[in-house]
C-alpha positions in Angstrom: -106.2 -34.4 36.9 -105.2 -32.9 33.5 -102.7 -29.8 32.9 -103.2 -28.2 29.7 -99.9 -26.7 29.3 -100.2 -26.0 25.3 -103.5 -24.7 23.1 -102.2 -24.3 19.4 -104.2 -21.9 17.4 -103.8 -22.1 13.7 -104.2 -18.7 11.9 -107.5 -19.1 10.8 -108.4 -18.9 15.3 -109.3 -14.9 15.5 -109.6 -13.5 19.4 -113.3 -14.1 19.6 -113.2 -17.7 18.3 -113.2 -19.8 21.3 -114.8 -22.9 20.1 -111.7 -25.3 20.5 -111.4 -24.4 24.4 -115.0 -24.7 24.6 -114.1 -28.4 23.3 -111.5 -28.7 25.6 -113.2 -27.8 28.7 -116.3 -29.9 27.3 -114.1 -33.0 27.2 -112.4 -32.1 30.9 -116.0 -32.3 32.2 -116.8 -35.1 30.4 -113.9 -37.2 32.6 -113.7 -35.4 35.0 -110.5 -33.7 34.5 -109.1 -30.5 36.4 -107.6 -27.8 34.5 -104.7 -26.4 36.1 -105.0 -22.8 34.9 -101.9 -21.4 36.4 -100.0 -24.2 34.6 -102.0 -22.8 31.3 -100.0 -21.6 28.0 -100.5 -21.1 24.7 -98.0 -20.8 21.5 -98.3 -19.8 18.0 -95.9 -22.1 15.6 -95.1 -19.7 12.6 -92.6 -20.3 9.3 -90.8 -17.0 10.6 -89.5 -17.8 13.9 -89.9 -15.7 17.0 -89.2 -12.0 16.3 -89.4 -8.5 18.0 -93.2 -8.0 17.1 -93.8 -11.8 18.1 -96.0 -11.2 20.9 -98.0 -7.7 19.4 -98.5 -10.0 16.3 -100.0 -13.4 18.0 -101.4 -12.2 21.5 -104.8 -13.9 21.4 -107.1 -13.4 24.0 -107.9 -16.9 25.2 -109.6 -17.5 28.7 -110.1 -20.8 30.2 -112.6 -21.0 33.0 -112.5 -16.7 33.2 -108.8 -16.6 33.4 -106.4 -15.3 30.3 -104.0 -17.9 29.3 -100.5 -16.2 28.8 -98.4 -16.3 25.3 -95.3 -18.6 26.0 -93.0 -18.3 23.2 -90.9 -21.5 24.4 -93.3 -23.9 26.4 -91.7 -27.2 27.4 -93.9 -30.0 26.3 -93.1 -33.5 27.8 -89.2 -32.4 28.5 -89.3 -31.1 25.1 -88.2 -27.2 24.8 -90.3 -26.2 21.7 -90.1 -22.6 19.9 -92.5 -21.1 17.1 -90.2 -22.0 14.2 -90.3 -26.2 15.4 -86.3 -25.7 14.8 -85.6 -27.3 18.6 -82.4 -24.5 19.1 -83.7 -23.7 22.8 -84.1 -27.2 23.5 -80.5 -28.6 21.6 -78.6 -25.5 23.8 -80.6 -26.3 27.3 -79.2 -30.0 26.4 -75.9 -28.7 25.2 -75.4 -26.8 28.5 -76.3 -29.6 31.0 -73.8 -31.8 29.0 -70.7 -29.4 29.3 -71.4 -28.6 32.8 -71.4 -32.3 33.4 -68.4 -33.0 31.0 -66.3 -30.2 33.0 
């Protein structure tokens, strides 16, 4: 069984380009993998960070097996907290916070 918890789509992917889902659900069949789309996101890695327009500006409409994959700003990816500017903040302050709580 596979969860597909992050699709990257690179600013050349436009709302009706859905050729590299296609490819991944062509390559679930293929093995025989399960996509778990309730555990589905998607995030858009951009030089200016998250900002007030950051889901108006990168909602795509992606659907995986007729279901819309939401926009996660902050997925966590293998115990990794990422965030669309790659600077790991979220994921040094979750760590930060689990320290001091242990520390105290």
């Amino acid at each position: 069984m596979l969860s597909a918890n992050i699709i990257v789509a690179n600013k050349r992917t436009t709302a009706n380009q859905t050729d590299p889902i296609d490819k991944i659900i062509d390559f679930c069949k293929t093995w025989d993998f399960a996509i778990y789309v309730s555990k589905t996101c998607y995030t858009t890695f951009t030089t200016a960070g998250q900002r007030k327009n950051y889901n108006k500006n990168y909602k795509l409409k992606l659907t995986v097996l007729n279901s819309e994959i939401p926009l996660d700003a902050n997925p966590t990816y293998l115990g990794i907290k990422l965030d669309p500017k790659l600077s790991f903040k979220p994921h040094l302050q979750d760590l930060e916070n689990k320290l001091t709580s242990k520390t105290n």
